[in-house]
PQR file of N, CA, C, O and H, with PARSE charges and radii, in Angstrom:
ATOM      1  N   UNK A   1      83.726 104.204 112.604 -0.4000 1.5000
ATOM      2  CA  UNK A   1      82.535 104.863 112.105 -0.0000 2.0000
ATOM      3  C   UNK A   1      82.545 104.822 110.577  0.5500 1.7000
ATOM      4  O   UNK A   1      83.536 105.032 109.879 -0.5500 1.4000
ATOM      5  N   UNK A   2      81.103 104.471 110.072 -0.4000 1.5000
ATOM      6  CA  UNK A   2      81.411 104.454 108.640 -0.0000 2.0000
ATOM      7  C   UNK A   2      81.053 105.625 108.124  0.5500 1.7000
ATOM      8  O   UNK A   2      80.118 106.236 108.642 -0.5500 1.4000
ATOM      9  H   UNK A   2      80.297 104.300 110.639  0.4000 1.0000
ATOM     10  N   UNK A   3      81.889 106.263 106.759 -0.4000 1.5000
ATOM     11  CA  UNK A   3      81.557 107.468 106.320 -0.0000 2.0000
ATOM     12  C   UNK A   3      80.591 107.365 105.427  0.5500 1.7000
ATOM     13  O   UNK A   3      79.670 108.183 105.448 -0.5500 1.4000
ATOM     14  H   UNK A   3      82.648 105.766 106.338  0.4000 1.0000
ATOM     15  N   UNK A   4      80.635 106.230 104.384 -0.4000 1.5000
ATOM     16  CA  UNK A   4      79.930 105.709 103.306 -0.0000 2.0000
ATOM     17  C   UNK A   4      79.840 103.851 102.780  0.5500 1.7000
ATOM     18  O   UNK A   4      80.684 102.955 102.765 -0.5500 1.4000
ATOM     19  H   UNK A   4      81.383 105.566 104.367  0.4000 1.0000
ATOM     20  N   UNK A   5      78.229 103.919 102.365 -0.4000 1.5000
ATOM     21  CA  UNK A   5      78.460 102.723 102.326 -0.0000 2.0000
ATOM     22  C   UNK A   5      77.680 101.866 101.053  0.5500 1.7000
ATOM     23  O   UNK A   5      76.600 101.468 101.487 -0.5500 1.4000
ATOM     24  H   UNK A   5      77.543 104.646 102.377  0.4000 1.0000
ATOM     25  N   UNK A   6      77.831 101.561  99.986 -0.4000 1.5000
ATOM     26  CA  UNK A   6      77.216 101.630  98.170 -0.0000 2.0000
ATOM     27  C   UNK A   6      77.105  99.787  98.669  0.5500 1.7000
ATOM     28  O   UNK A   6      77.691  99.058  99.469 -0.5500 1.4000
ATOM     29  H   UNK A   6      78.709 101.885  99.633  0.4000 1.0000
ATOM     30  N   UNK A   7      76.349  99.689  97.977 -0.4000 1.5000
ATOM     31  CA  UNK A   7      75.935  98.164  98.147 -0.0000 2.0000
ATOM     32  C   UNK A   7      74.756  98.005  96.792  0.5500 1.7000
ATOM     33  O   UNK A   7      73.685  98.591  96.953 -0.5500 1.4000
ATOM     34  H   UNK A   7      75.873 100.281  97.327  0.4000 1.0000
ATOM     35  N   UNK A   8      74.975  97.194  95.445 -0.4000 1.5000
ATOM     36  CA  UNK A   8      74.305  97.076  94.524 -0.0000 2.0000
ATOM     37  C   UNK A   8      73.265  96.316  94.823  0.5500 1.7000
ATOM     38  O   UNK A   8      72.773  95.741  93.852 -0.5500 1.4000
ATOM     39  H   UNK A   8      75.845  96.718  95.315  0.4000 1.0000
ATOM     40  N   UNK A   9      72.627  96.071  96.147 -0.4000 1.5000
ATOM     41  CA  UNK A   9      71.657  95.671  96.674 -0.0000 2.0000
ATOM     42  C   UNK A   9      70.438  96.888  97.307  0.5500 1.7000
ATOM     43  O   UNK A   9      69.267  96.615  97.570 -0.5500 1.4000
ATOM     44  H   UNK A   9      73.027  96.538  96.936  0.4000 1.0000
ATOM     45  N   UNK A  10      70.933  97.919  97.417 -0.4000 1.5000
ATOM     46  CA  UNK A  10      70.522  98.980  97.582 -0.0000 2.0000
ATOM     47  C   UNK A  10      70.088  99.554  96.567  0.5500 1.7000
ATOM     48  O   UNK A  10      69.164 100.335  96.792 -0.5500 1.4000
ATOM     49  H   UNK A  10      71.885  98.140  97.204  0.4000 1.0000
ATOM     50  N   UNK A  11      70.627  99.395  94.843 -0.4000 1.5000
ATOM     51  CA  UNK A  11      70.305  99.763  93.684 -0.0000 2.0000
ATOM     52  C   UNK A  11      69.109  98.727  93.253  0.5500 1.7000
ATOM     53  O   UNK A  11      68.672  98.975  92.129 -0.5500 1.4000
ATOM     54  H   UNK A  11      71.379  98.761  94.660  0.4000 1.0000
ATOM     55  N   UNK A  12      68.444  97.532  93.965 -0.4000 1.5000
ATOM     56  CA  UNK A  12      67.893  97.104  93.266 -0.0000 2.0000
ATOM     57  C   UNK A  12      68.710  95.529  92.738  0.5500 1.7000
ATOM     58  O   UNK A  12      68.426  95.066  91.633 -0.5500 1.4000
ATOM     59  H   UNK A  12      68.799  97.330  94.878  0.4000 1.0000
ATOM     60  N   UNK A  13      69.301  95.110  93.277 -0.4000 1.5000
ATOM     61  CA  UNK A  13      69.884  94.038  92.429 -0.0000 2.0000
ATOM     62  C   UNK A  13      68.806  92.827  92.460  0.5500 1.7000
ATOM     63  O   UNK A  13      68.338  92.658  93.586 -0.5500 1.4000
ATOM     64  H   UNK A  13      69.532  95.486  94.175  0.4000 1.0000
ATOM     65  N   UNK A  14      68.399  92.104  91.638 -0.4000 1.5000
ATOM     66  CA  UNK A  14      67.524  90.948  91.974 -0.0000 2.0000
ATOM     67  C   UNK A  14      68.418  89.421  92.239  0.5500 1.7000
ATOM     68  O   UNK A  14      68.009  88.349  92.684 -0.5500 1.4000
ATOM     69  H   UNK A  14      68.779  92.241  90.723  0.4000 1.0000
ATOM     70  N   UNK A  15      69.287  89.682  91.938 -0.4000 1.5000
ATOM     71  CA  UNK A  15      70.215  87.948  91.810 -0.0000 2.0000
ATOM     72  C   UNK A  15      70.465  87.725  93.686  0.5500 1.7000
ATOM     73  O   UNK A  15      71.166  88.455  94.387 -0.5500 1.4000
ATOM     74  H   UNK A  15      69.619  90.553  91.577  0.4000 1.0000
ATOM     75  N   UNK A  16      69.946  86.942  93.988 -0.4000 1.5000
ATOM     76  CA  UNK A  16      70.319  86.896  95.475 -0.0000 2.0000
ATOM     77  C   UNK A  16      72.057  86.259  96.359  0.5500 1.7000
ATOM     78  O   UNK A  16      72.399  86.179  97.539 -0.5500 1.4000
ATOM     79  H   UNK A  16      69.376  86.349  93.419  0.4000 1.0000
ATOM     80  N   UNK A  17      72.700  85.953  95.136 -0.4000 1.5000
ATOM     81  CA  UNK A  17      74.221  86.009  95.627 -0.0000 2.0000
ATOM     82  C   UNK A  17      75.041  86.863  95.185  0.5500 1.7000
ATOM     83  O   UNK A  17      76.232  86.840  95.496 -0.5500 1.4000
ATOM     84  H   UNK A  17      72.422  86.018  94.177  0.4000 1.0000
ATOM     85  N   UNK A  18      74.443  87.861  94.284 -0.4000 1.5000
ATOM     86  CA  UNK A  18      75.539  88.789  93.726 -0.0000 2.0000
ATOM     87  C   UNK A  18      75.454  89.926  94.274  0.5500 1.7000
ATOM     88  O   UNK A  18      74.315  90.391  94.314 -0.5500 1.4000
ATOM     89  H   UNK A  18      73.476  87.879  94.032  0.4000 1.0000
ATOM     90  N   UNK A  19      76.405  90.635  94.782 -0.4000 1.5000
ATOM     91  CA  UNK A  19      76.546  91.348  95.916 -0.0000 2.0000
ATOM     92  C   UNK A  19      77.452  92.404  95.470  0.5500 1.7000
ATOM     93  O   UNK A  19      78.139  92.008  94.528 -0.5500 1.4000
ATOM     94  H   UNK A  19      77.330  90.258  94.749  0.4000 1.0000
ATOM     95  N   UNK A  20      77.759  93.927  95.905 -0.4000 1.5000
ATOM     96  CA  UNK A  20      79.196  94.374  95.881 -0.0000 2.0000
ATOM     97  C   UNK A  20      79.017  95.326  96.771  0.5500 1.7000
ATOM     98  O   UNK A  20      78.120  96.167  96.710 -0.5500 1.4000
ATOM     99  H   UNK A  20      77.201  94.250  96.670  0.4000 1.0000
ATOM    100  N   UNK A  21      79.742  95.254  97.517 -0.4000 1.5000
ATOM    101  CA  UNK A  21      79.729  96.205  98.760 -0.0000 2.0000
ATOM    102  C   UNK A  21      81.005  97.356  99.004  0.5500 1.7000
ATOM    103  O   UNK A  21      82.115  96.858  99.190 -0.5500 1.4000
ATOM    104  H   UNK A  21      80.471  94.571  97.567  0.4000 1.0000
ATOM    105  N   UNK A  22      80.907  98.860  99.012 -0.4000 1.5000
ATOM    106  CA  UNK A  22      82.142  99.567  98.874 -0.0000 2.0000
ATOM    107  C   UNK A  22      81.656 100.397 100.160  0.5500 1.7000
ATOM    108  O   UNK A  22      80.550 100.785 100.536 -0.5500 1.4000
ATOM    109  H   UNK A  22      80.005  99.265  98.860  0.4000 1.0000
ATOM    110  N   UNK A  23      83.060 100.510 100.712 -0.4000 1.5000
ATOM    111  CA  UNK A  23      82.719 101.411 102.668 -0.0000 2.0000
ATOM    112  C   UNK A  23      84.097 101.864 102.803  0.5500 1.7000
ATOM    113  O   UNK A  23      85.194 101.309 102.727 -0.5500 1.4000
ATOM    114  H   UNK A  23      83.958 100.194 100.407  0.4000 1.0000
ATOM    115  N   UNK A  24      83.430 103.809 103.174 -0.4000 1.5000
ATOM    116  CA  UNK A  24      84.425 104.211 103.555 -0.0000 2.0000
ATOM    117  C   UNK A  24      84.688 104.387 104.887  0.5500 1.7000
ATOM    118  O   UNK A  24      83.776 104.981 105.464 -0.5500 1.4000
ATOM    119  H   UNK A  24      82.540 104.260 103.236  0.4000 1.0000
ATOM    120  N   UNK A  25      85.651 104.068 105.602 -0.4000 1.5000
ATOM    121  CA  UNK A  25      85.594 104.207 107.113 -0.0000 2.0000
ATOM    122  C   UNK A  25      86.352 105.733 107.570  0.5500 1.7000
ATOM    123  O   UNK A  25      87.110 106.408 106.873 -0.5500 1.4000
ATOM    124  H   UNK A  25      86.392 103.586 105.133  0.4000 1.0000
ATOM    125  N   UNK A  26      85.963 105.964 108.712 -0.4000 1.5000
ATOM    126  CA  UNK A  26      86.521 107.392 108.801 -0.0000 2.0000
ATOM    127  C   UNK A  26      87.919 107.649 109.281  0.5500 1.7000
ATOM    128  O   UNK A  26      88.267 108.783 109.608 -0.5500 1.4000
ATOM    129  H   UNK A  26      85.347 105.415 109.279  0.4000 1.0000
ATOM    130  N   UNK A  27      88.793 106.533 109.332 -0.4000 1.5000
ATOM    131  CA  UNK A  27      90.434 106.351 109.617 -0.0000 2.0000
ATOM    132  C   UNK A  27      91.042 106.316 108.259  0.5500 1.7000
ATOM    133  O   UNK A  27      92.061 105.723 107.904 -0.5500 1.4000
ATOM    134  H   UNK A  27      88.510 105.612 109.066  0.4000 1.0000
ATOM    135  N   UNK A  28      90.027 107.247 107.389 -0.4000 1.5000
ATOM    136  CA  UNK A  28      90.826 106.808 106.084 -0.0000 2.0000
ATOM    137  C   UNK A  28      90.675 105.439 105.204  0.5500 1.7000
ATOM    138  O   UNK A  28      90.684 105.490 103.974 -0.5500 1.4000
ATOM    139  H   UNK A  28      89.200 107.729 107.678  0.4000 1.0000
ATOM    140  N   UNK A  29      90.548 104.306 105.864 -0.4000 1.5000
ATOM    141  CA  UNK A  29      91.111 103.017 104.881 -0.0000 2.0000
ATOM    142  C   UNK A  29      89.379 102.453 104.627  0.5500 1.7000
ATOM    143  O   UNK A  29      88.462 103.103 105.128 -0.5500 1.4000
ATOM    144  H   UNK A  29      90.542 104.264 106.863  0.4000 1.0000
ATOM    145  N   UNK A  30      89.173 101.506 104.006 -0.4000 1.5000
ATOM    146  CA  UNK A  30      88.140 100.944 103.259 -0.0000 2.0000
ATOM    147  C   UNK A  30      87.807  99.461 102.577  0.5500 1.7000
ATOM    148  O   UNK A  30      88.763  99.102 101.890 -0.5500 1.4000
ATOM    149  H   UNK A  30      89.918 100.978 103.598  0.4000 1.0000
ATOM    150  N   UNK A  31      87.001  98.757 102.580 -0.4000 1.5000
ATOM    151  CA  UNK A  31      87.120  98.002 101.906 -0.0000 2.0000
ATOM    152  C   UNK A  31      86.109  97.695 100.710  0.5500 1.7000
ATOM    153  O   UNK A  31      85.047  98.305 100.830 -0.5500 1.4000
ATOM    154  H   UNK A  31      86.224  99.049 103.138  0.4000 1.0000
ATOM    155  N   UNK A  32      86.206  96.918  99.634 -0.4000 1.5000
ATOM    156  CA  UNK A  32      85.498  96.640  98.442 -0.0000 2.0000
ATOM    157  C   UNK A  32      85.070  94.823  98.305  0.5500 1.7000
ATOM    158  O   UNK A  32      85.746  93.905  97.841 -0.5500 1.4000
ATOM    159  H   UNK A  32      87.069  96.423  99.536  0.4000 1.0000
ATOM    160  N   UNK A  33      83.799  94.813  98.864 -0.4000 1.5000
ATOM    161  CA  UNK A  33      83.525  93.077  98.896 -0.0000 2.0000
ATOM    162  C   UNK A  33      82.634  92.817  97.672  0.5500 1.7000
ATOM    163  O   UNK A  33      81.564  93.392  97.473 -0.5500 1.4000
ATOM    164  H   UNK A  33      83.250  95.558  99.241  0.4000 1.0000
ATOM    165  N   UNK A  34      83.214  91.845  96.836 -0.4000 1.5000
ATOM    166  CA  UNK A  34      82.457  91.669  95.396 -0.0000 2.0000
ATOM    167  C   UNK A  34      81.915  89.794  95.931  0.5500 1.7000
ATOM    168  O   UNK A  34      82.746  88.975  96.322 -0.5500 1.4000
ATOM    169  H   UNK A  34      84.083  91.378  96.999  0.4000 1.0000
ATOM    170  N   UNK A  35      80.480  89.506  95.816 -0.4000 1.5000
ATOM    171  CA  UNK A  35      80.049  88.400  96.055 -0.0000 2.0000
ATOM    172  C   UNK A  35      79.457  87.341  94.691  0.5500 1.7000
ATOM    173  O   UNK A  35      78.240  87.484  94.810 -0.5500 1.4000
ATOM    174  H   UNK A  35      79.805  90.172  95.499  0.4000 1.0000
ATOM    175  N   UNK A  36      79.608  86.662  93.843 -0.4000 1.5000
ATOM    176  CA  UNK A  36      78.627  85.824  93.212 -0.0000 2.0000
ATOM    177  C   UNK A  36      78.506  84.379  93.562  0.5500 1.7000
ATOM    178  O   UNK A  36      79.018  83.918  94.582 -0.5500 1.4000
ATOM    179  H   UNK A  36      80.596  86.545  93.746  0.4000 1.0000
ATOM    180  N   UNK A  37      77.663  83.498  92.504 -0.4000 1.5000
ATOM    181  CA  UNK A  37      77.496  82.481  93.146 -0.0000 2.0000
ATOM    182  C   UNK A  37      78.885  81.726  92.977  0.5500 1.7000
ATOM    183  O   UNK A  37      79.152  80.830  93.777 -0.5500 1.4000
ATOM    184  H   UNK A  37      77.247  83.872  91.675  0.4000 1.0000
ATOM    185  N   UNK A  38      79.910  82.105  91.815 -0.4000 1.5000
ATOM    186  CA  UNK A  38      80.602  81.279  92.357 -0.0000 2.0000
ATOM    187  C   UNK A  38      82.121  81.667  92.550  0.5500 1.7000
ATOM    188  O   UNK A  38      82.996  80.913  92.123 -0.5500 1.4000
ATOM    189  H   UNK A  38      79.692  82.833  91.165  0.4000 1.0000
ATOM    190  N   UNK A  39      82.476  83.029  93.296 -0.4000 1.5000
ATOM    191  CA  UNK A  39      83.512  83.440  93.706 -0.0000 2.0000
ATOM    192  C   UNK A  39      83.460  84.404  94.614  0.5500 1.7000
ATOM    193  O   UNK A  39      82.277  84.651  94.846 -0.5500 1.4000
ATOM    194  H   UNK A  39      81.766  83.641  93.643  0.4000 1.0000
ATOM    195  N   UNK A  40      84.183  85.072  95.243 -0.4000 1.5000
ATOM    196  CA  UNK A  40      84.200  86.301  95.736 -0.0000 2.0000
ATOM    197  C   UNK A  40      85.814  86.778  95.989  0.5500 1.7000
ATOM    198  O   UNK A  40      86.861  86.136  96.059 -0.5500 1.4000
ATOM    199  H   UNK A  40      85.144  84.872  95.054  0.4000 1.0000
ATOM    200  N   UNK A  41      85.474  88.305  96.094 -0.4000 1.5000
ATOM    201  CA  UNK A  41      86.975  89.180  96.060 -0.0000 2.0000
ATOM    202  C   UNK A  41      87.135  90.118  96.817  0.5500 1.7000
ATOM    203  O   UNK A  41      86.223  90.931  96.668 -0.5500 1.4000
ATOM    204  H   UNK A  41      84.623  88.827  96.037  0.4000 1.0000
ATOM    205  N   UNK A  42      88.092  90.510  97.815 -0.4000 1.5000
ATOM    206  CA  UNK A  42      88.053  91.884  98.601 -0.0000 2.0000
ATOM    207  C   UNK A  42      88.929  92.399  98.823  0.5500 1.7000
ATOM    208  O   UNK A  42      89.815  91.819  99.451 -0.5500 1.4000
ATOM    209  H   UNK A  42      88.832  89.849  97.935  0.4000 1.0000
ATOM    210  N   UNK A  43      89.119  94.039  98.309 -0.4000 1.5000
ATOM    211  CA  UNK A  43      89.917  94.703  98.510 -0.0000 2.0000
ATOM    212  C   UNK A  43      89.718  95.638  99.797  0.5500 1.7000
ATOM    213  O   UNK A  43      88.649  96.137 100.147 -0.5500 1.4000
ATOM    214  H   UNK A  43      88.399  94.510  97.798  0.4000 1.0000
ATOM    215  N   UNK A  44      91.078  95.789 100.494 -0.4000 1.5000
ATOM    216  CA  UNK A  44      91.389  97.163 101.604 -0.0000 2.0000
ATOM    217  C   UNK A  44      92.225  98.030 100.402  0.5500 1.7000
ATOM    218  O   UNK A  44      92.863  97.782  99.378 -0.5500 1.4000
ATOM    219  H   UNK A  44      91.947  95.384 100.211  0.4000 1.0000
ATOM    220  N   UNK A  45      91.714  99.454 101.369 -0.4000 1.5000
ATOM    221  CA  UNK A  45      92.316 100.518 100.553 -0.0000 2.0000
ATOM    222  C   UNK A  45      92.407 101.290 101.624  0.5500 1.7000
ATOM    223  O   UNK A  45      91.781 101.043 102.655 -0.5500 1.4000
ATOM    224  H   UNK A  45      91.196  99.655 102.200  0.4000 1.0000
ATOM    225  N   UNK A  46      93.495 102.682 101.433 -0.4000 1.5000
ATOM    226  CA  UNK A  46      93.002 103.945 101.863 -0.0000 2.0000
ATOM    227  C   UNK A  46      92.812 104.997 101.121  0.5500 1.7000
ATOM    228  O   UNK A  46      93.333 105.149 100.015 -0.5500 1.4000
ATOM    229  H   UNK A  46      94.004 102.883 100.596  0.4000 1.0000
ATOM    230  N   UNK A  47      92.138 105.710 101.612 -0.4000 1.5000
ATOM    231  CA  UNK A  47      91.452 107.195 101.262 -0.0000 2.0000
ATOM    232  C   UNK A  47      91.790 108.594 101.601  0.5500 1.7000
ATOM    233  O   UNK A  47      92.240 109.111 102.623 -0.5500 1.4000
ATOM    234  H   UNK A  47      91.715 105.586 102.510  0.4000 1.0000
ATOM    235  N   UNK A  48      91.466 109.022 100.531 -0.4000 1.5000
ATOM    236  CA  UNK A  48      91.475 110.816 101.447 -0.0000 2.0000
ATOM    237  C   UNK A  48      91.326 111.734 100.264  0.5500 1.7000
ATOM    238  O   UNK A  48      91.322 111.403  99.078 -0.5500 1.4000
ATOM    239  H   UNK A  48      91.100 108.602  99.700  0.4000 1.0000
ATOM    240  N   UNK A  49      91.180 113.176 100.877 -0.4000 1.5000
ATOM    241  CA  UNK A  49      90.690 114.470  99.798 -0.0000 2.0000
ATOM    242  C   UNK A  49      91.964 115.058  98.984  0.5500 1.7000
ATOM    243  O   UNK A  49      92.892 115.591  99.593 -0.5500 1.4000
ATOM    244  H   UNK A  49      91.183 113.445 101.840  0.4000 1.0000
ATOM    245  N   UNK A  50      91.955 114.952  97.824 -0.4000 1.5000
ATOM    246  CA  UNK A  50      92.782 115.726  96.791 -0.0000 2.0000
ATOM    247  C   UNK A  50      92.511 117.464  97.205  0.5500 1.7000
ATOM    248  O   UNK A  50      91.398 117.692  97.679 -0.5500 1.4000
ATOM    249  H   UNK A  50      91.201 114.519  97.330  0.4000 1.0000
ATOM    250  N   UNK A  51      93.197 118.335  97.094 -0.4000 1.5000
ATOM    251  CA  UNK A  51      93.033 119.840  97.231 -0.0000 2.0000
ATOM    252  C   UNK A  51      91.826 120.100  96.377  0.5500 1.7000
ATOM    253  O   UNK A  51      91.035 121.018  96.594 -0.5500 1.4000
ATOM    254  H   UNK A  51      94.101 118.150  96.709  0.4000 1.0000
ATOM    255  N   UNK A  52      91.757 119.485  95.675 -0.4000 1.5000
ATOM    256  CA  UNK A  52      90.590 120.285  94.694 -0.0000 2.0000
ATOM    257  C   UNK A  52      88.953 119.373  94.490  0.5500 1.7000
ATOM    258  O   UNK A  52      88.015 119.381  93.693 -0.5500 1.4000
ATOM    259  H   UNK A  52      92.399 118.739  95.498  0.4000 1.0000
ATOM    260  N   UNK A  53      89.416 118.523  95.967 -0.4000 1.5000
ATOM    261  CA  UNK A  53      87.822 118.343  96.614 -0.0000 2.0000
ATOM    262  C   UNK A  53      87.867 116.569  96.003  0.5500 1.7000
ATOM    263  O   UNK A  53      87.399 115.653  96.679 -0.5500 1.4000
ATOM    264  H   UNK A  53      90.178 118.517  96.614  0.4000 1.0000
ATOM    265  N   UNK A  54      88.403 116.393  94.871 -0.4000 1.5000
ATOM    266  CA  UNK A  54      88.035 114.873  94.953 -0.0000 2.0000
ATOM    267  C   UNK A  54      88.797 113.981  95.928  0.5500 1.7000
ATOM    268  O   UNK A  54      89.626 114.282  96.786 -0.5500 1.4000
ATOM    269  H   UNK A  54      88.783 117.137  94.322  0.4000 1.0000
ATOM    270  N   UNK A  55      88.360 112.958  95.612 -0.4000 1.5000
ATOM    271  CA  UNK A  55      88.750 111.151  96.414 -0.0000 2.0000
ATOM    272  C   UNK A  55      89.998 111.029  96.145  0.5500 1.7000
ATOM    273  O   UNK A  55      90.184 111.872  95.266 -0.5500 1.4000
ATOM    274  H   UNK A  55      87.687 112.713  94.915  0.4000 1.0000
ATOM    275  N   UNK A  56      91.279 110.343  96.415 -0.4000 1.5000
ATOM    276  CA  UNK A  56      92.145 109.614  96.100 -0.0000 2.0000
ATOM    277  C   UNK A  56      92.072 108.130  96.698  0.5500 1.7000
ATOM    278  O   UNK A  56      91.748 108.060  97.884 -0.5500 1.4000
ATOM    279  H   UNK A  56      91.128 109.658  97.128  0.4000 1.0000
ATOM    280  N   UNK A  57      92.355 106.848  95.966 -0.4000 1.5000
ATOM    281  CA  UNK A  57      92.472 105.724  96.642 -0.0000 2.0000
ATOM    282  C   UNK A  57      93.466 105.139  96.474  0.5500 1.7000
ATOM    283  O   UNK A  57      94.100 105.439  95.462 -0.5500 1.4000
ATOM    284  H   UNK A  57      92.618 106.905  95.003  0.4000 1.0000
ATOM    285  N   UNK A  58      94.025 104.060  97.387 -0.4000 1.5000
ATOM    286  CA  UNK A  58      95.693 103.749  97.218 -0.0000 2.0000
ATOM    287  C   UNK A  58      95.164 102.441  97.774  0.5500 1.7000
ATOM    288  O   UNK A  58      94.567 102.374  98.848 -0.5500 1.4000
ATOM    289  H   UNK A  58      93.510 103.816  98.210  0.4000 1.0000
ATOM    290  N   UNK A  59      95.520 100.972  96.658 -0.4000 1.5000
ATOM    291  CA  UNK A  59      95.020  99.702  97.073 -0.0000 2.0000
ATOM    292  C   UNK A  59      95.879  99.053  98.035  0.5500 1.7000
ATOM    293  O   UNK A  59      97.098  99.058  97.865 -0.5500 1.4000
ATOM    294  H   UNK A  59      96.006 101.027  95.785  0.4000 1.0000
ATOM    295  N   UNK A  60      95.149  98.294  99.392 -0.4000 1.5000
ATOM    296  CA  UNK A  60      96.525  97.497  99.891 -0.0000 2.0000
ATOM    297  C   UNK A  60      96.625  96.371 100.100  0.5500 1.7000
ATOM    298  O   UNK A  60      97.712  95.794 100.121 -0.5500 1.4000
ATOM    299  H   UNK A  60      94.158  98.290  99.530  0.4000 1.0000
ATOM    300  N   UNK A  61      95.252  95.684 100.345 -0.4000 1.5000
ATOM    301  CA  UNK A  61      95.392  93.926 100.259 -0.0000 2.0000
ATOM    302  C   UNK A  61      94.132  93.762  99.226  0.5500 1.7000
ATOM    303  O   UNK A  61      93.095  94.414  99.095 -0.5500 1.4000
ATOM    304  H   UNK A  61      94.369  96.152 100.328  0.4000 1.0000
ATOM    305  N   UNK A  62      94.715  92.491  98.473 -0.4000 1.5000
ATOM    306  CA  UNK A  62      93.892  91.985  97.397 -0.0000 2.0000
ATOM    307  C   UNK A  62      93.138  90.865  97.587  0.5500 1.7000
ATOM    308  O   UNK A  62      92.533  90.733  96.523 -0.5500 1.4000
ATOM    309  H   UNK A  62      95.557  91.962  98.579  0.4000 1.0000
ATOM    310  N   UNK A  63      92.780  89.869  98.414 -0.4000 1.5000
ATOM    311  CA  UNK A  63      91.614  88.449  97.875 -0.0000 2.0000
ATOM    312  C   UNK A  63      91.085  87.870  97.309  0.5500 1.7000
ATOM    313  O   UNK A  63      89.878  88.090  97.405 -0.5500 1.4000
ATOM    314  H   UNK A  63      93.272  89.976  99.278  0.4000 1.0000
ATOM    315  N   UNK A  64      91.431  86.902  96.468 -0.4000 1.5000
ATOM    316  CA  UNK A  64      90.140  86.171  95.915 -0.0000 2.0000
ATOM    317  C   UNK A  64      90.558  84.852  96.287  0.5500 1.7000
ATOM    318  O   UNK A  64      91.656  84.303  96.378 -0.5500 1.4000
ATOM    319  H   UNK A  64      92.411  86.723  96.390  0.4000 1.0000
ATOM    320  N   UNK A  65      88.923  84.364  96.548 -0.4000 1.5000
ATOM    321  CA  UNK A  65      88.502  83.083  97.355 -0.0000 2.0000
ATOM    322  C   UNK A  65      89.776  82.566  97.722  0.5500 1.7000
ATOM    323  O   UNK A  65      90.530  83.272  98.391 -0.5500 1.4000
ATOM    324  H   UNK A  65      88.031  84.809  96.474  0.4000 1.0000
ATOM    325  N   UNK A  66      90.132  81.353  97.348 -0.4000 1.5000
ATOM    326  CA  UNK A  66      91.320  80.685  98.437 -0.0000 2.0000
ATOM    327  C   UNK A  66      92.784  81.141  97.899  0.5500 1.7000
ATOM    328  O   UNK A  66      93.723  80.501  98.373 -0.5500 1.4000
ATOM    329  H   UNK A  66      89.520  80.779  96.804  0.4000 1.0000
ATOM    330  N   UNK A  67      93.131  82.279  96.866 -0.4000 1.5000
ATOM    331  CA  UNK A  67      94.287  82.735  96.350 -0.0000 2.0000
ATOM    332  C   UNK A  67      95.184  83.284  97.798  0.5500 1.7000
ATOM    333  O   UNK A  67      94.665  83.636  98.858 -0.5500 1.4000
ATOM    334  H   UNK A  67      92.368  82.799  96.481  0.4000 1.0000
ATOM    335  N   UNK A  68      96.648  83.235  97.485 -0.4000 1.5000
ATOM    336  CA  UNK A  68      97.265  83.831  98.533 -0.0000 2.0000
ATOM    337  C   UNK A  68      97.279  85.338  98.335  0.5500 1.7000
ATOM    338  O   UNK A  68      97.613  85.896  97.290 -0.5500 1.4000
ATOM    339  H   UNK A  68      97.069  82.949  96.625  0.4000 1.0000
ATOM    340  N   UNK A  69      96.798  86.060  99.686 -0.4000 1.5000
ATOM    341  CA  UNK A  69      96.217  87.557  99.565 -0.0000 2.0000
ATOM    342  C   UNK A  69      97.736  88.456  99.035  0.5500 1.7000
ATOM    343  O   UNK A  69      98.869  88.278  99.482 -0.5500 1.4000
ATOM    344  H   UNK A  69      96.526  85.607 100.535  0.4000 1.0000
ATOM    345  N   UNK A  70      97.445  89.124  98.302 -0.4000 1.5000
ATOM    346  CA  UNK A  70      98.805  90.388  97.632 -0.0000 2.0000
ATOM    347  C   UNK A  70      97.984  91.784  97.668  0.5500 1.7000
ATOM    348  O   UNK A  70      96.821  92.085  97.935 -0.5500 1.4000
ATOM    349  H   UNK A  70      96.525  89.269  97.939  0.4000 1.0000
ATOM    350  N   UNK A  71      99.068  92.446  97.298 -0.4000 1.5000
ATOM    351  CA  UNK A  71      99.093  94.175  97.042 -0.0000 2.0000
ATOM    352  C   UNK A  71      98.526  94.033  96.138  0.5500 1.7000
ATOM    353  O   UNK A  71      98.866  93.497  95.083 -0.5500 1.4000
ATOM    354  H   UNK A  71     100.013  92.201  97.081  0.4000 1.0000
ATOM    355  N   UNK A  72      97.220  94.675  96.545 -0.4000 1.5000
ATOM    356  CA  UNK A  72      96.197  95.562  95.836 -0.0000 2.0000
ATOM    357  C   UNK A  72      96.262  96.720  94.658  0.5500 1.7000
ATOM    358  O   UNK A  72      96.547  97.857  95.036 -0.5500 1.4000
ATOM    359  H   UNK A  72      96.944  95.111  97.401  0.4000 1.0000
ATOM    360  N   UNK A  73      96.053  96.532  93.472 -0.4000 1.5000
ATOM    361  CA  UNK A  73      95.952  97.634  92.428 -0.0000 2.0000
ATOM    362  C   UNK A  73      95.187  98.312  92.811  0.5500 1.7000
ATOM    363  O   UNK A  73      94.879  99.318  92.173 -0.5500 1.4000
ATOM    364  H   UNK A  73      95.821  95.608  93.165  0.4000 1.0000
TER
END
């Protein structure tokens, strides 16, 4: 189930390959898909509530286009 889901296509973007898509899923983890015309990148993460109400995120796989995938900043 998704909790949240930001997409700069939703803001209005006019460029029709540039894309960025951020989703929180409700098991905690998430991912971040960045699209242009001539690359793309995607991060998994997980999530959850700090005591004092904000987000925390902790990166875990990294992507870009044909790179070998690593640990996520």
């Amino acid at each position: 189930m998704i909790v949240g889901k930001w997409s700069t296509r939703a803001l209005g973007e006019v460029r029709p390959y540039d894309n960025e898509v951020l989703v929180f899923l409700s098991d905690e983890t998430g991912w971040i898909y960045q699209l242009n015309m001539r690359s793309w990148m995607t991060d998994t993460f997980q999530w959850g509530m700090n005591d004092n109400g904000s987000i925390f995120i902790i990166g875990l796989l990294h992507e870009y286009m044909d790179e070998v995938a690593r640990q996520s900043k």
